[in-house]
Residue, then its C-alpha position, 0 to 999 in steps of 0.5 A: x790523596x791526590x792521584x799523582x800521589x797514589x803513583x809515588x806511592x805505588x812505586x814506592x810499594x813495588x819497590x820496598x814490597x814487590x807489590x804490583x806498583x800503580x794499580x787501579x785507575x792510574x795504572x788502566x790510564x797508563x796502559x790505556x795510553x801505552x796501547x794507544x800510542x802504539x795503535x797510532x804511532x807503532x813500534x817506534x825507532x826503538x822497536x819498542x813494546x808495548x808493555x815498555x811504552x807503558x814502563x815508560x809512561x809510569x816514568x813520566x807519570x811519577x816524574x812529572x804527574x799524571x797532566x804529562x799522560x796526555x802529551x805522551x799520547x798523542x805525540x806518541x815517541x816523539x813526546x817521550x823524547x821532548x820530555x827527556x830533551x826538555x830536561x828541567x824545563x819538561x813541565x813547560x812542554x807539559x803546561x804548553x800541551x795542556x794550553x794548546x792541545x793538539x796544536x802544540x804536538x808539532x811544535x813538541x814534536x819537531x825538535x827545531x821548533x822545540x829548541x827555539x820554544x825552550x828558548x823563547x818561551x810561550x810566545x815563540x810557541x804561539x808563532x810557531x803555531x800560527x806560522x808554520x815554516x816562516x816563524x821558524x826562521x825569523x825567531x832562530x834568528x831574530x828572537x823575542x821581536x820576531x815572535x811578538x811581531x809573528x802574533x800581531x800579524x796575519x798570515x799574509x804579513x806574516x809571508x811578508x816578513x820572511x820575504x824582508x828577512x830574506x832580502x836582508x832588510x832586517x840587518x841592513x843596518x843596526x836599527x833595522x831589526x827594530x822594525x820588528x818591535x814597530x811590527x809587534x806593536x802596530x801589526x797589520x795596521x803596518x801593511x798600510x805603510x808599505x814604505x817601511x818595508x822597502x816599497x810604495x805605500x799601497x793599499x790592500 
């Protein structure tokens, strides 16, 4: 059986029984983390204990399965609170931790960058990572484009991009936006047609 059963199974127990629910293994990992979380991150906002990070850690264990117990860990409170701001789409918060790590606690972390991954998916994730500060702005407002031209680009273009945005390049007519799809295509090898961008073509 499969150690997320045993949990269902150990709460179903203290439930019908008053046994002491989610003993063994699972019960050491939850506290392990409980004690963790408050080691790194403190009390909370809530002021919470640390025995009532572990109560909600069995939560997110039986809901979700013991993959979540990494995420709660090290994003801590904040990892709590995406899960219950993610909703049905919390086991997408939980997959994209266990594809990116550590990488992925800012983007679960900041509820900005949340919102724009539930809504843009992977991808958006992957610029986020990639792009601190300047993916933000560009998927808020140009989506899918924007995130699949933030992957095919280095940083520097990337700067770029959030410069054009800003000087109304990409809505100054109906088609600019496309610019973004040509971007995504063709990344850097754009910077060598400066042109496109509103200025000479120069060298880099």
């Amino acid at each position: 059986m499969r150690r997320t059963e045993w949990v269902v199974v150990g709460i179903v127990a203290a439930i019908l029984f008053g046994v002491p629910a989610l003993a063994g293994p699972t019960s050491a990992a939850i506290r392990e983390t409980a004690e963790y979380v408050m080691k790194k991150f403190g009390r909370g906002s809530a002021g919470q204990t640390v025995d009532e990070v572990a109560d909600a850690a069995t939560t997110v264990v039986a809901r979700y399965g013991d993959d979540a117990l990494p995420l709660v860990k090290n994003a801590g409170h904040r990892g709590f609170a995406a899960l219950d701001a993610a909703g049905d789409q919390a086991p997408d918060v939980i997959k994209l931790y266990a594809r990116k790590g550590n990488e992925a606690v800012r983007v679960i972390s900041e509820p900005k960058k949340l919102s724009i991954f539930l809504k843009h998916g992977d991808s958006a994730a992957d610029a986020l990572i990639k792009h601190p500060g300047v993916a933000d702005d560009l998927i808020a407002k140009f989506g899918d484009d924007a995130s699949g031209a933030l992957n095919s680009v280095s940083k520097r273009s990337a700067q770029r991009l959030g410069m054009l945005a800003d000087e109304g390049v990409l809505t100054a007519t109906p088609r600019s936006s496309e610019l973004l799809g040509v971007v995504g295509r063709y990344g850097d090898a754009m910077r060598r047609f400066r042109g496109v961008f509103g200025g000479p073509p120069t060298p880099d």
